[in-house]
C-alpha positions in Angstrom: -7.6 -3.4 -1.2 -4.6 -3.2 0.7 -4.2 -3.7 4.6 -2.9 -0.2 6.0 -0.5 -1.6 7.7 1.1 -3.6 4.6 0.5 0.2 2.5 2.2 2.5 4.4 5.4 0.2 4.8 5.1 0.3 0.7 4.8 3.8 0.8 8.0 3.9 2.8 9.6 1.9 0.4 9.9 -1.1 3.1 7.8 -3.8 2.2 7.9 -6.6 -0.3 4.2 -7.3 -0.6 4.4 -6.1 -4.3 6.3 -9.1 -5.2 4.1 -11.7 -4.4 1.2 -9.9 -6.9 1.3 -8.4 -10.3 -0.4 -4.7 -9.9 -0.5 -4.6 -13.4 -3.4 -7.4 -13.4 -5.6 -4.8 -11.7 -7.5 -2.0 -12.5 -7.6 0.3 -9.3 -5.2 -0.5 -5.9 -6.4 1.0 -3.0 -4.8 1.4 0.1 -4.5 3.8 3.2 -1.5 5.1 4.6 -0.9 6.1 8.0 2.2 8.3 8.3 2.7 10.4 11.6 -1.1 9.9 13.1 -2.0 11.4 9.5 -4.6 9.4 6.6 -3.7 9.5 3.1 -5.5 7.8 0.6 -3.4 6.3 -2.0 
């Protein structure tokens, strides 16, 4: 699971958590985005 905070600057395209893991060793990433006081589920 992913910390919302951390998810929704990867959904902008702004973070570089990604680099410090391999999501290919996993089978399901989960994480919530909060864009404009609106939830996604990614």
């Amino acid at each position: 699971m992913i910390d919302t905070f951390a998810m929704t600057k990867i959904w902008q395209g702004s973070h570089t958590m990604l680099r410090r893991c391999d999501p290919s060793q996993y089978k399901v990433i989960l994480g919530v985005i909060n864009e404009h006081h609106h939830w996604t589920i990614a």
